[in-house]
C-alpha positions in Angstrom: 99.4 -71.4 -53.4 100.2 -75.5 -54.3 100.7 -77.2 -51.0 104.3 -78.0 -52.2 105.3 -74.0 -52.4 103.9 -73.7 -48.6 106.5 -76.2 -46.9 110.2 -75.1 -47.8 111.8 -77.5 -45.9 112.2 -79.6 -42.2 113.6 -77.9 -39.9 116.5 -80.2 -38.2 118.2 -78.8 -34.8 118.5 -80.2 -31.3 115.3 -78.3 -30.0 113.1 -79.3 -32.9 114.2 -83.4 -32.3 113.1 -83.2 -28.8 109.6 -81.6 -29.8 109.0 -84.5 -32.1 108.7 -86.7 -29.0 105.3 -84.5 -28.1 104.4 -84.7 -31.2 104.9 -81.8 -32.8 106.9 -81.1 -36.1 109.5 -77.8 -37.1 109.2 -76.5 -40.8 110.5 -73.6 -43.0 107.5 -72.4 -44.8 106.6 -69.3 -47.1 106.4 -65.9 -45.6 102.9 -65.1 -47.1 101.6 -68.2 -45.9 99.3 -68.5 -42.8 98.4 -71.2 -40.5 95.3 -72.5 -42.4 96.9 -72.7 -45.3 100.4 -74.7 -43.5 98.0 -76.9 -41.5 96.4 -78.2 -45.5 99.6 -78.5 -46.7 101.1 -80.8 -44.1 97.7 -83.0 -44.1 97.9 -83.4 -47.9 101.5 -84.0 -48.6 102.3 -86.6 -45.3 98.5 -87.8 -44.8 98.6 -86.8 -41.0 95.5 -84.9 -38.7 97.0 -81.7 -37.6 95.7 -80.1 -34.6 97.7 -77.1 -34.3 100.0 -74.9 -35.8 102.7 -71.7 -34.4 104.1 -70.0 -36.5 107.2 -67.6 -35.9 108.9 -64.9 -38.2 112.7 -65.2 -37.9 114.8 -62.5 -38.3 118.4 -63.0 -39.7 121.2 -62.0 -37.9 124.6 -60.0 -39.2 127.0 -61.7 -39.7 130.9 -60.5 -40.7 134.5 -61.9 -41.5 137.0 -59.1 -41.0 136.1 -56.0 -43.0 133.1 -58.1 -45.0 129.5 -57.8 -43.2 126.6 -60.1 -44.8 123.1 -60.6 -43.4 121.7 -64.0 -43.1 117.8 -64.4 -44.5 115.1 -63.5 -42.6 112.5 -66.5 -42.6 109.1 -67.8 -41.5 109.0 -71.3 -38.8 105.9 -73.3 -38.2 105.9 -75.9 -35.5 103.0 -78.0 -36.8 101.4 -80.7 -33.7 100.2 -83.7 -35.2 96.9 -85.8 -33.2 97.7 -88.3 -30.5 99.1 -91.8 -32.3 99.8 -89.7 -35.5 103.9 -89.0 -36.8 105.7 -88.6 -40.0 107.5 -90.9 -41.0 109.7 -88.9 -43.3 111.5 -87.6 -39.9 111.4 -91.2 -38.1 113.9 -92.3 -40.6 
């Protein structure tokens, strides 16, 4: 799996801002993918020492609109924690 297909995309909520003052980072990522794997593919896209990764599988909730019922995705979170005196800059901006 290229290290590109692993990370899906930042995760961006109120929670996830105030973890990236400790240091550590919130990311969609693949479902198959497992923390070895997320851990090389943060350090070799954003050049960073990871020291830990958590990973959480989200379910998606029902959702409906009058008679209509729909199902949001499920999905897969990692909260990646970087070394002391390392960040990402792509979330600093």
């Amino acid at each position: 799996m290229e290290a590109r297909d692993i990370l899906i995309r930042p995760l961006i909520t109120e929670t996830s801002t105030a973890l990236m003052e400790e240091g550590k980072y919130v990311f969609v990522v693949d479902k198959k993918a497992n923390k070895t794997q997320i851990a090389k593919a943060v350090a070799d896209i954003f050049n960073v020492k990871v020291e830990a990764v958590n990973t959480i599988n989200v379910m998606g909730k029902v959702k409906r609109l009058g008679r209509n019922v729909g199902r949001r995705s499920d999905y897969k979170k990692a909260i990646v924690k970087l070394a002391q005196g390392e960040s990402i800059q792509f979330f600093e901006a």
